[in-house]
N, C-alpha and C positions, 0 to 999 in steps of 0.2 A: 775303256770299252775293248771289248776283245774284237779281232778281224778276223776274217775268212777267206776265203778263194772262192767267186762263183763260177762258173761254167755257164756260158750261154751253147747251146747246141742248137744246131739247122739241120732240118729233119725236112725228107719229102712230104709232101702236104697226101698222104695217103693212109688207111686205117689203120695198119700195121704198124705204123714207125715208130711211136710208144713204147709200145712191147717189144719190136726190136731192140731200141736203145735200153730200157729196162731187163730185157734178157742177157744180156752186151756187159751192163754194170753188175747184174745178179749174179750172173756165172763166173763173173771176177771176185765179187765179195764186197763189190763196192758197197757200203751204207749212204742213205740217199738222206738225210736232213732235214733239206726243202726243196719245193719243186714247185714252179708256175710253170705256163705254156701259152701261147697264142699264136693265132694264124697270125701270118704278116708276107704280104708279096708272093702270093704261092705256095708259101712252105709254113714250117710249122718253127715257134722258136722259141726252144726249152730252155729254161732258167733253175740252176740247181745246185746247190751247198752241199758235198757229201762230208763227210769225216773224214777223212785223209788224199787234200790236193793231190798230192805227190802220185800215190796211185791211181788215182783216179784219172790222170793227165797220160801216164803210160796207157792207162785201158785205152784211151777214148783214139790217143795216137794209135795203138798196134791194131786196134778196130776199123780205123779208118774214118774215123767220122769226125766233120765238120766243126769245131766248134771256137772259144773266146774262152782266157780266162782273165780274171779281174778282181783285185781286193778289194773289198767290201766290209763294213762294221757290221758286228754279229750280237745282238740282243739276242735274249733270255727273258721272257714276260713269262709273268704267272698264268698255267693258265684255268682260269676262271672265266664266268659269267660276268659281263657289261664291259 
């Protein structure tokens, strides 16, 4: 099974922070994978697999923003109905 790097991100619990951090990866080149999210304690906490840890670990540091990173096993499903 192949592994990955997830990124957990803490984001202000406000409308914008999304599209912030999306704008943040976008304008760096980051490619985003996968991506959950959920309120927790105030804030918001974004879960996301891009294509290349390495920079994406630079963005997130020179940006300043909050976050966790952590290996993870990385399936591949068909994707199909049922």
């Amino acid at each position: 099974m192949a592994r990955d790097i997830e990124f957990t991100v803490f984001l202000p619990d406000h409308p914008e922070s999304l599209a912030e951090l999306a704008e943040i990866l976008g304008n760096a080149a980051v490619n985003i994978e996968g991506l959950q999210g959920a309120p927790y304690e105030g804030r918001w906490v974004m879960q996301l697999v891009t294509e290349n840890a390495e920079h994406t670990i630079n963005v997130l540091n020179n940006a300043g923003v909050t976050f966790t990173a952590k290996e993870v096993l990385k399936l591949n499903l068909a994707h199909r109905p049922g």
